[in-house]
CHARMM internal coordinates of N, CA and C (Angstrom, degrees):
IC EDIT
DIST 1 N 1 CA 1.4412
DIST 1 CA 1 C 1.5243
ANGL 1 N 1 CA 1 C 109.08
DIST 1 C 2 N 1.0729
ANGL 1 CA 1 C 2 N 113.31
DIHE 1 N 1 CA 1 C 2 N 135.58
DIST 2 N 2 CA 1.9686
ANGL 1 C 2 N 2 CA 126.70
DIHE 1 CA 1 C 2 N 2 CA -175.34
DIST 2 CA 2 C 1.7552
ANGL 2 N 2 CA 2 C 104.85
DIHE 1 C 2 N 2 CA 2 C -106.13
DIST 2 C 3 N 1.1776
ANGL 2 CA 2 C 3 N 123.25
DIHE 2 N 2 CA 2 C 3 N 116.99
DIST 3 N 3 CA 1.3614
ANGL 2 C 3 N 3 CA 128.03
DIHE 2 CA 2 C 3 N 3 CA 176.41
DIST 3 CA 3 C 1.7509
ANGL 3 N 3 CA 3 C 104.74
DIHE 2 C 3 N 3 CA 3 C -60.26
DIST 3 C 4 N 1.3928
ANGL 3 CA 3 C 4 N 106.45
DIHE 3 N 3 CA 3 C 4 N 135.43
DIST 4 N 4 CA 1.5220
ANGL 3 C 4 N 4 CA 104.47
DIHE 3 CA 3 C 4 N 4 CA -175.61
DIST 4 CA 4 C 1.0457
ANGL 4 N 4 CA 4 C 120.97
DIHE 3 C 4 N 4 CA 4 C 86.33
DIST 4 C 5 N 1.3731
ANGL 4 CA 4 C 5 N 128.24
DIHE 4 N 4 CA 4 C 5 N -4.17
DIST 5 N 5 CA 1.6373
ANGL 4 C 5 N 5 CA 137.84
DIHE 4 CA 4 C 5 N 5 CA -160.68
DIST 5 CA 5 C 1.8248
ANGL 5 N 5 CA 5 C 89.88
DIHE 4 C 5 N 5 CA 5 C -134.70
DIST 5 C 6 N 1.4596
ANGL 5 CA 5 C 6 N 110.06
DIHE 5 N 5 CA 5 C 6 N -62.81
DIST 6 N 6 CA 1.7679
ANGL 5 C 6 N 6 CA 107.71
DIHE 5 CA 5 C 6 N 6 CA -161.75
DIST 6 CA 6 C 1.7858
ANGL 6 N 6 CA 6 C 102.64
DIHE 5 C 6 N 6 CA 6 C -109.45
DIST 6 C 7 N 1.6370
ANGL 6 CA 6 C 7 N 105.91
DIHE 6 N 6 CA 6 C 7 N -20.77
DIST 7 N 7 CA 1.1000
ANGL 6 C 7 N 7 CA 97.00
DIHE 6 CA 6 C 7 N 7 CA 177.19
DIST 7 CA 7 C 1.7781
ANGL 7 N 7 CA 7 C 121.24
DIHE 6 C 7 N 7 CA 7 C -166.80
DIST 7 C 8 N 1.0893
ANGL 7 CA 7 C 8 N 119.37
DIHE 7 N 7 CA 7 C 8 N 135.96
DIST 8 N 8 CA 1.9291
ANGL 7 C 8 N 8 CA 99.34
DIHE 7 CA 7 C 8 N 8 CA -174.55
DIST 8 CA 8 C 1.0717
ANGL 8 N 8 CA 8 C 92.59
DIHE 7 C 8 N 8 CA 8 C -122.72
DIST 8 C 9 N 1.6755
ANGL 8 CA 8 C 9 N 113.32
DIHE 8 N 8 CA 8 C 9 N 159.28
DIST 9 N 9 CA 1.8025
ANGL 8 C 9 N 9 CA 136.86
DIHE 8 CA 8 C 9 N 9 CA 162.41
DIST 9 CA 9 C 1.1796
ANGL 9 N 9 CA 9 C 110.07
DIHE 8 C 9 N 9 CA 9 C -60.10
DIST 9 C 10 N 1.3504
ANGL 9 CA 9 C 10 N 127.95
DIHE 9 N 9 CA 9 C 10 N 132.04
DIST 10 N 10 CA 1.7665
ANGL 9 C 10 N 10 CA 120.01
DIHE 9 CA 9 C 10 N 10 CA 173.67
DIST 10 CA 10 C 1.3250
ANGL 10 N 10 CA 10 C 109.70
DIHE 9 C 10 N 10 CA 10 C -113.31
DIST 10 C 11 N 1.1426
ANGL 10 CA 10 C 11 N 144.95
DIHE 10 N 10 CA 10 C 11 N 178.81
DIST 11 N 11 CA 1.1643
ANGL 10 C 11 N 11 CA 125.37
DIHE 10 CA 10 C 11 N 11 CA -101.43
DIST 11 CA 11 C 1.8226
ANGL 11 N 11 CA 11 C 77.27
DIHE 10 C 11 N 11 CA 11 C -111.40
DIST 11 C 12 N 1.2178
ANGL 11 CA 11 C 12 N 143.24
DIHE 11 N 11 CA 11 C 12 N 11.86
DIST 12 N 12 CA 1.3838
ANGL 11 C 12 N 12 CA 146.13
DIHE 11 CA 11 C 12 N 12 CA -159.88
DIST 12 CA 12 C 2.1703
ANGL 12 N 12 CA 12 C 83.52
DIHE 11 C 12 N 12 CA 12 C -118.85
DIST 12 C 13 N 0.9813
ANGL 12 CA 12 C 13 N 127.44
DIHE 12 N 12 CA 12 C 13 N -0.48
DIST 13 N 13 CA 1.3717
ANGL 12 C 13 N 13 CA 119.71
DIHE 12 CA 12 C 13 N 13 CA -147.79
DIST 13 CA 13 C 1.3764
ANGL 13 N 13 CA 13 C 136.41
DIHE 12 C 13 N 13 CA 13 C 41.67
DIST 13 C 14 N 1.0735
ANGL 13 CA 13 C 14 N 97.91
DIHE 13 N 13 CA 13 C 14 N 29.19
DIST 14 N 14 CA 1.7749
ANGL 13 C 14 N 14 CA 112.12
DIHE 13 CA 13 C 14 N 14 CA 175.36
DIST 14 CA 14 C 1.6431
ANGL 14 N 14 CA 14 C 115.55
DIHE 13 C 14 N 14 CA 14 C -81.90
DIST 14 C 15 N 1.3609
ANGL 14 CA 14 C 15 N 139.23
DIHE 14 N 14 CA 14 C 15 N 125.73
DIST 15 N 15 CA 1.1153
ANGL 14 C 15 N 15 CA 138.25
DIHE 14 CA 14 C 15 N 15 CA -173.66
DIST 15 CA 15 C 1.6184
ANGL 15 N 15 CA 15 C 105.01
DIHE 14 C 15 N 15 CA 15 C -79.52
DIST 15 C 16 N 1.7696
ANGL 15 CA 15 C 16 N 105.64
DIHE 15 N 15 CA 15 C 16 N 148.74
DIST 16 N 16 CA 1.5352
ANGL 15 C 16 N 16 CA 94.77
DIHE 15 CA 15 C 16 N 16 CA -161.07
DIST 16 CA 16 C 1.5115
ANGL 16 N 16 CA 16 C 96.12
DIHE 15 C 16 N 16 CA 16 C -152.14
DIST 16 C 17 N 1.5076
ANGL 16 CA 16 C 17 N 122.04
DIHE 16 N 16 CA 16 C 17 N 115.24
DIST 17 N 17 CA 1.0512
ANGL 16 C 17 N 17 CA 112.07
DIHE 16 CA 16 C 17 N 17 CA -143.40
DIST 17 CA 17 C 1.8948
ANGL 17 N 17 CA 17 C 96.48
DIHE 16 C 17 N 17 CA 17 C -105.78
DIST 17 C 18 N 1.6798
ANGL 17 CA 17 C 18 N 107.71
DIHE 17 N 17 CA 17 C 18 N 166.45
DIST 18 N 18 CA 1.5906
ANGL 17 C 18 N 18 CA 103.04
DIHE 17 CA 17 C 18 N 18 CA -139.24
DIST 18 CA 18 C 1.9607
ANGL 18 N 18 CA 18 C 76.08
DIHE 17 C 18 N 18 CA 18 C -99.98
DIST 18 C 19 N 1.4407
ANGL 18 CA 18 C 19 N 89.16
DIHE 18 N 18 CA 18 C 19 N 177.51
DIST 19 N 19 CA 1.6256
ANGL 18 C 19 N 19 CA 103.86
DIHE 18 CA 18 C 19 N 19 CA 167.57
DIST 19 CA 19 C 1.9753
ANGL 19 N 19 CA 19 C 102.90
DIHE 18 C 19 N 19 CA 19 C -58.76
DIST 19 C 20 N 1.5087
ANGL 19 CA 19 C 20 N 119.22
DIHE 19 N 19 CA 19 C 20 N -47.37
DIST 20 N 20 CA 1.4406
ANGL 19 C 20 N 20 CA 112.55
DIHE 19 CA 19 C 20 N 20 CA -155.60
DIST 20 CA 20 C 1.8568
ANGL 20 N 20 CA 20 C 99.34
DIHE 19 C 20 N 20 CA 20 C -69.23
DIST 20 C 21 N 1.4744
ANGL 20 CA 20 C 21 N 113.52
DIHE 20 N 20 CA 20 C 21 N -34.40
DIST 21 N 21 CA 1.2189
ANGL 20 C 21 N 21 CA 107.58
DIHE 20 CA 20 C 21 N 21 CA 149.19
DIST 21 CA 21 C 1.1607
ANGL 21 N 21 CA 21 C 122.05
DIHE 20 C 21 N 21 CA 21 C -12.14
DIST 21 C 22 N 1.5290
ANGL 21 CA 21 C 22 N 95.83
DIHE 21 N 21 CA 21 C 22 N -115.59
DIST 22 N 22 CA 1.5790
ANGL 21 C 22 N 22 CA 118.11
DIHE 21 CA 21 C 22 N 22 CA 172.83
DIST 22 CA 22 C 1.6153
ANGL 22 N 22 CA 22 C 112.33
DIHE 21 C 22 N 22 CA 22 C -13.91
DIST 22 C 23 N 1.2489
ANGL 22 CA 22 C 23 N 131.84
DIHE 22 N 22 CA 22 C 23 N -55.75
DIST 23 N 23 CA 1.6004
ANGL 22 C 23 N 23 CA 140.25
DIHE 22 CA 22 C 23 N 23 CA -177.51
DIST 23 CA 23 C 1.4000
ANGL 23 N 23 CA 23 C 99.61
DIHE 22 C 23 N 23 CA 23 C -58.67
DIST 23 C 24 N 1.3981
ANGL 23 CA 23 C 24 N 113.58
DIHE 23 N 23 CA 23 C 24 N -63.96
DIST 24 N 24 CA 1.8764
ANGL 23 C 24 N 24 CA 113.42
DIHE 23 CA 23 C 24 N 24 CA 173.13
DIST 24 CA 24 C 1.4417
ANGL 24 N 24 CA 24 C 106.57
DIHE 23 C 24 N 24 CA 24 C -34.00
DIST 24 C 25 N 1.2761
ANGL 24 CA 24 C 25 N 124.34
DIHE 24 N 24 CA 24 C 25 N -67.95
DIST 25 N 25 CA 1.3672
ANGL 24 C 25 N 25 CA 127.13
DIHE 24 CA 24 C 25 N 25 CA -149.00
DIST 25 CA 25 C 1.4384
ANGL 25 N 25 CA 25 C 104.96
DIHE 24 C 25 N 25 CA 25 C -88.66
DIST 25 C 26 N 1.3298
ANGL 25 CA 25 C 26 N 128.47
DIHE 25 N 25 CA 25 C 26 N 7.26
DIST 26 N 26 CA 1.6432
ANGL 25 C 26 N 26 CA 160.81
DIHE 25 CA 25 C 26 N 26 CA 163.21
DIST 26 CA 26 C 1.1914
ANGL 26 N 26 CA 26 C 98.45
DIHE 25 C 26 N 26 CA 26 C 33.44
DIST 26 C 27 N 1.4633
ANGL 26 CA 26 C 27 N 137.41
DIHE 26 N 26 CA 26 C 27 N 37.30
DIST 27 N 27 CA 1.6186
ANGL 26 C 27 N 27 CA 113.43
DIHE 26 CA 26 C 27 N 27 CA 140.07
DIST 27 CA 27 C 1.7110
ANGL 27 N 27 CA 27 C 105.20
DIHE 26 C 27 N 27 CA 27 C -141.56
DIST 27 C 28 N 1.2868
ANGL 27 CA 27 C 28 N 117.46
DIHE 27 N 27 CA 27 C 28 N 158.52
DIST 28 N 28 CA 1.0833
ANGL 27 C 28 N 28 CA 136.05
DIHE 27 CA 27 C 28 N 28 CA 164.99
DIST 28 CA 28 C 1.7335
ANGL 28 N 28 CA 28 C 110.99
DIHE 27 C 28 N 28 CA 28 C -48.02
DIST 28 C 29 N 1.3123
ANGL 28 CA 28 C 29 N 133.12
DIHE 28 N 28 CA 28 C 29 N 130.48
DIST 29 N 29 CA 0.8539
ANGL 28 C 29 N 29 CA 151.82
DIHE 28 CA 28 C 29 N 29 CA -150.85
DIST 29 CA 29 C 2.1081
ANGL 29 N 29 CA 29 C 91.58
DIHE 28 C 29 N 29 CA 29 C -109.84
DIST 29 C 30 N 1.2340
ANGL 29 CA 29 C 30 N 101.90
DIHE 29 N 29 CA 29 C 30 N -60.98
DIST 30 N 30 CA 1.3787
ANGL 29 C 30 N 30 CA 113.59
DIHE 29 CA 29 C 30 N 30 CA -179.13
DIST 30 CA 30 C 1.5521
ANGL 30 N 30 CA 30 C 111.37
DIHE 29 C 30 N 30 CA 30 C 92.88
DIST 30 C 31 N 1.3975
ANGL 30 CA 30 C 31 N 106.69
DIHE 30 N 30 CA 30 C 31 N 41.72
DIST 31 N 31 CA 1.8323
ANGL 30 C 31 N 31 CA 108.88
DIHE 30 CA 30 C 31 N 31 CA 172.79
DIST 31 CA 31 C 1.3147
ANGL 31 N 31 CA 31 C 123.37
DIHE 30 C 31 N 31 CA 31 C -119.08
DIST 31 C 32 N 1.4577
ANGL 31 CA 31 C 32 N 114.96
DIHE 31 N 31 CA 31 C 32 N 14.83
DIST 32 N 32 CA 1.4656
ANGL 31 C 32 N 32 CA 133.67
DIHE 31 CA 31 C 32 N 32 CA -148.95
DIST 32 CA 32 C 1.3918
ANGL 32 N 32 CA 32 C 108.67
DIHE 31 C 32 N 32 CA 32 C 18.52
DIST 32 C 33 N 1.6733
ANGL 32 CA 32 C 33 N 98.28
DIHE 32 N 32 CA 32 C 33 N 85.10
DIST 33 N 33 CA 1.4761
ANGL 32 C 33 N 33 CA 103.42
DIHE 32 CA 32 C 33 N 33 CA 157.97
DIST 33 CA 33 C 1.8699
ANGL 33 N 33 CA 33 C 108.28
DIHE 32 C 33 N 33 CA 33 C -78.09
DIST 33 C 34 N 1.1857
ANGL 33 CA 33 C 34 N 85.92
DIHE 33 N 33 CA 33 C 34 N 163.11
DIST 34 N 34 CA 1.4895
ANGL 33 C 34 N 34 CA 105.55
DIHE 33 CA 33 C 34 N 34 CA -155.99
DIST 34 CA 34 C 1.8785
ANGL 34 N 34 CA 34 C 91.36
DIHE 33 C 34 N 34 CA 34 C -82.11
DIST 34 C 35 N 0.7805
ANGL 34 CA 34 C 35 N 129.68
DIHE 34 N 34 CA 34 C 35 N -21.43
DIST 35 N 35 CA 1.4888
ANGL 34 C 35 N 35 CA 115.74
DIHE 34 CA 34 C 35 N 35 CA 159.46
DIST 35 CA 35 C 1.3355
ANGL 35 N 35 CA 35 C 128.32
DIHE 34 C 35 N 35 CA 35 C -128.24
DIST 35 C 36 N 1.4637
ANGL 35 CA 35 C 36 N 116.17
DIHE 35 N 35 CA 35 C 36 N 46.74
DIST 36 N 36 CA 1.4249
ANGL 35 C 36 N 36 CA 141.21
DIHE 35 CA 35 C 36 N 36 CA -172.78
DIST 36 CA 36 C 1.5426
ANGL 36 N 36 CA 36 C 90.27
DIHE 35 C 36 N 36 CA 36 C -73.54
DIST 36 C 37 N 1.6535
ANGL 36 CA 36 C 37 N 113.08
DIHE 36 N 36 CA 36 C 37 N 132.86
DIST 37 N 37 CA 1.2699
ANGL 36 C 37 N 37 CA 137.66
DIHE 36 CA 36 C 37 N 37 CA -166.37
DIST 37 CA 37 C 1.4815
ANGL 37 N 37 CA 37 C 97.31
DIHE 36 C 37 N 37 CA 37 C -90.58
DIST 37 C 38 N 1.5124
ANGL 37 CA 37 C 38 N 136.43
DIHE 37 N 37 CA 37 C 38 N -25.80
DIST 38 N 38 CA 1.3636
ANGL 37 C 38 N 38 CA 155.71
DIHE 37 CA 37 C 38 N 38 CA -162.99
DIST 38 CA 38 C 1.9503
ANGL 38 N 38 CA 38 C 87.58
DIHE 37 C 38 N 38 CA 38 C -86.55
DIST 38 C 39 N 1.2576
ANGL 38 CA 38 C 39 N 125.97
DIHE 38 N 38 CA 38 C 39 N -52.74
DIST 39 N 39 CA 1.0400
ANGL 38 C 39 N 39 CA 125.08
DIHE 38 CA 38 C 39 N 39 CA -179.91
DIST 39 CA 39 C 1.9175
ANGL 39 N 39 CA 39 C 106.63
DIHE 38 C 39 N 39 CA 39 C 77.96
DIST 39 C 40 N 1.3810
ANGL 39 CA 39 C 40 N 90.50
DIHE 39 N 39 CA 39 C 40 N 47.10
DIST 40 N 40 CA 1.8331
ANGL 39 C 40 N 40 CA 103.53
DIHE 39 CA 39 C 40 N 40 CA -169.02
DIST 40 CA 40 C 1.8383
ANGL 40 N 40 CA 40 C 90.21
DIHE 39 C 40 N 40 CA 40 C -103.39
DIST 40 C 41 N 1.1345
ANGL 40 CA 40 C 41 N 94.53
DIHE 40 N 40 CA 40 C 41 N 125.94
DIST 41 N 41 CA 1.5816
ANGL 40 C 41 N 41 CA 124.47
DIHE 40 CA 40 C 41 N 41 CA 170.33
DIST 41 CA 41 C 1.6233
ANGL 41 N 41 CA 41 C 101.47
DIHE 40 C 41 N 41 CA 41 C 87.00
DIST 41 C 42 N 1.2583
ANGL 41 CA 41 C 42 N 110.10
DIHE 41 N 41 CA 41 C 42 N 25.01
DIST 42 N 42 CA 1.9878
ANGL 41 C 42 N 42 CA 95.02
DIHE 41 CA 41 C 42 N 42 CA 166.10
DIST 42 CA 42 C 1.2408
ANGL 42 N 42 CA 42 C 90.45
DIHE 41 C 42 N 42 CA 42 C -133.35
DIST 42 C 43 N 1.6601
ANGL 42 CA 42 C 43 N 112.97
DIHE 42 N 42 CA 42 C 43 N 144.72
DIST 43 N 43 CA 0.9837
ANGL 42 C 43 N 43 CA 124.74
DIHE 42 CA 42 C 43 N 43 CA 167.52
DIST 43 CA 43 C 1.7901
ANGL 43 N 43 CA 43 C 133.97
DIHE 42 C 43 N 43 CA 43 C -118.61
DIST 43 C 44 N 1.4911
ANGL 43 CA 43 C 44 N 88.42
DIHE 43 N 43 CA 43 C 44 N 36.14
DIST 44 N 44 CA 1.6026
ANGL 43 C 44 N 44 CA 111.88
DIHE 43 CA 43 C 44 N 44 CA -161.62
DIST 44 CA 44 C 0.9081
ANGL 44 N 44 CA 44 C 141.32
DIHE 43 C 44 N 44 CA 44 C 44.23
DIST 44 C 45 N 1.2893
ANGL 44 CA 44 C 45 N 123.91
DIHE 44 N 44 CA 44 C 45 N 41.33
DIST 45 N 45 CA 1.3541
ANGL 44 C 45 N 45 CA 169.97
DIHE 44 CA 44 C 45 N 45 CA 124.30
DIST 45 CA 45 C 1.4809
ANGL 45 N 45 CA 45 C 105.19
DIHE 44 C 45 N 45 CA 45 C 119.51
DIST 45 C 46 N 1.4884
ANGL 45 CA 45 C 46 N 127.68
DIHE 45 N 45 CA 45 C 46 N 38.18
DIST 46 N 46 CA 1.1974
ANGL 45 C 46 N 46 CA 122.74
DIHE 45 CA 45 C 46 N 46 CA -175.02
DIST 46 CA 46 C 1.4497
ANGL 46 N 46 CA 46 C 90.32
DIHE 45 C 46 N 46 CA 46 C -90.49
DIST 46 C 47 N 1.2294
ANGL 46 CA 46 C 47 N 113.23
DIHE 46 N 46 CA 46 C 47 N 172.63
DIST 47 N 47 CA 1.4436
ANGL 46 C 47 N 47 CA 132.71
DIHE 46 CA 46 C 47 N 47 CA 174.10
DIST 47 CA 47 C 1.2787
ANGL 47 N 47 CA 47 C 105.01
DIHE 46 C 47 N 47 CA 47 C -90.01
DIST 47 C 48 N 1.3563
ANGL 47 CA 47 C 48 N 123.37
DIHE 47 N 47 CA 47 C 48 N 142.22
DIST 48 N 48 CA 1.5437
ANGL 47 C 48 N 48 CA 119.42
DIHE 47 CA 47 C 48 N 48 CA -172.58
DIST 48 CA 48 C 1.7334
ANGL 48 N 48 CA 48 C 97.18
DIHE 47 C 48 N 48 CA 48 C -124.81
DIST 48 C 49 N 1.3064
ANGL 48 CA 48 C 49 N 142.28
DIHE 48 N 48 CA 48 C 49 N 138.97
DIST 49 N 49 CA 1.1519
ANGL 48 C 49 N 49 CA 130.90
DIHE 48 CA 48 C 49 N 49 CA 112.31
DIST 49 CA 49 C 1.5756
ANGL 49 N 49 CA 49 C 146.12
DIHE 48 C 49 N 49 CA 49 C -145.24
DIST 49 C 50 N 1.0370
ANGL 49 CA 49 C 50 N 118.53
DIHE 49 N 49 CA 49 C 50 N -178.04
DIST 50 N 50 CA 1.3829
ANGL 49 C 50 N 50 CA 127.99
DIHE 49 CA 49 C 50 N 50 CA -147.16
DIST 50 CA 50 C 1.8474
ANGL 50 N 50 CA 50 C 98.21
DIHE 49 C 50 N 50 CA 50 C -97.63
DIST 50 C 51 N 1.5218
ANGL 50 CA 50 C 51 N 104.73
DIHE 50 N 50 CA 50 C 51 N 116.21
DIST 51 N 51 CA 1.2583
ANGL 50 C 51 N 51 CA 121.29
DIHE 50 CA 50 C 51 N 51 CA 171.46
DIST 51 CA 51 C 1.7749
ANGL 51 N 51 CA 51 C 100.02
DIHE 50 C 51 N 51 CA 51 C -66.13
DIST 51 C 52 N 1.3300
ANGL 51 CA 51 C 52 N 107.23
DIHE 51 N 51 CA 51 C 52 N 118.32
DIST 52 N 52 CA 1.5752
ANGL 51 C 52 N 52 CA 105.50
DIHE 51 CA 51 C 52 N 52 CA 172.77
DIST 52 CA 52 C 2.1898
ANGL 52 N 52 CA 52 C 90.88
DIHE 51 C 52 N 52 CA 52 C -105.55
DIST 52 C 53 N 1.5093
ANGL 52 CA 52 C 53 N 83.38
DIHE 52 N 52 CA 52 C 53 N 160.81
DIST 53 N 53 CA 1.3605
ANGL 52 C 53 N 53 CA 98.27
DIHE 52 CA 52 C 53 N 53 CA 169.48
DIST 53 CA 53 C 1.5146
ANGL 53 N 53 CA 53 C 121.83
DIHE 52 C 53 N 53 CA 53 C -131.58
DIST 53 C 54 N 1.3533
ANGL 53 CA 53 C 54 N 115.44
DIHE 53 N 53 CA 53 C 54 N 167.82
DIST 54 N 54 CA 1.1912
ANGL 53 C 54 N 54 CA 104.78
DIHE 53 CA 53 C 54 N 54 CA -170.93
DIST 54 CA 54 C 1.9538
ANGL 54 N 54 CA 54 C 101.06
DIHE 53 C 54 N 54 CA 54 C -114.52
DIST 54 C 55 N 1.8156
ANGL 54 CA 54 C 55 N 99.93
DIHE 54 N 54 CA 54 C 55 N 143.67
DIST 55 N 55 CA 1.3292
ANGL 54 C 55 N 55 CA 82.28
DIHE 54 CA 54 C 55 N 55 CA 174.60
DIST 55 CA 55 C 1.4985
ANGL 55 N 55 CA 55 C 122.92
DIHE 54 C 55 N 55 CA 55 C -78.50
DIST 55 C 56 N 1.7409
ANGL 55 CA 55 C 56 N 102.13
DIHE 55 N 55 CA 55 C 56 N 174.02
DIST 56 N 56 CA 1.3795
ANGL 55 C 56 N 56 CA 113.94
DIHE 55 CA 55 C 56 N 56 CA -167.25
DIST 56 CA 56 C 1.1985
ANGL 56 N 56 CA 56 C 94.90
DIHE 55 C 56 N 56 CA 56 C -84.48
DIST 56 C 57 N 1.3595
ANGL 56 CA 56 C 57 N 99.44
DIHE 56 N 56 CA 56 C 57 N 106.20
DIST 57 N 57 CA 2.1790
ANGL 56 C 57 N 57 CA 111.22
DIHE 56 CA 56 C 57 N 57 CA 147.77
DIST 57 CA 57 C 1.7396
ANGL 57 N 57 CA 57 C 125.29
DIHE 56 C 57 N 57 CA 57 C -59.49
DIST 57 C 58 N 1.0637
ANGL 57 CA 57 C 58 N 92.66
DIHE 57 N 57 CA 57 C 58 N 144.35
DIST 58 N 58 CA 1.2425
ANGL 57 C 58 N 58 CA 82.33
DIHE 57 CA 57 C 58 N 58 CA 169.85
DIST 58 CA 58 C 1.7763
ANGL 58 N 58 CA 58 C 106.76
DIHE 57 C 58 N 58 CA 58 C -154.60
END
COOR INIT
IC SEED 1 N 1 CA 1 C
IC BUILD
């Protein structure tokens, strides 16, 4: 792994791995990394929600 290429320190020193990463290592992990090329768990910043229903009584 090459710093700046697969992954950089941010400003907390936490390692943070890049999109070309992610593409190298070619699958989705499924943790919404913050520059996941799959784009799994963002939904571009719309608000999403879930119509619940109620069951049928009778």
């Amino acid at each position: 792994m090459e710093e700046g290429v697969d992954y950089y320190l941010n400003e907390d020193g936490l390692m943070v791995f890049t999109a070309a990463y992610h593409l190298k290592r070619g699958y989705c992990c499924k943790n919404k990394c913050k520059h996941c090329p799959w784009n799994f768990g963002k939904d571009g910043g719309r608000k999403t929600s879930k119509i619940q229903t109620k069951p049928n009584s009778k």
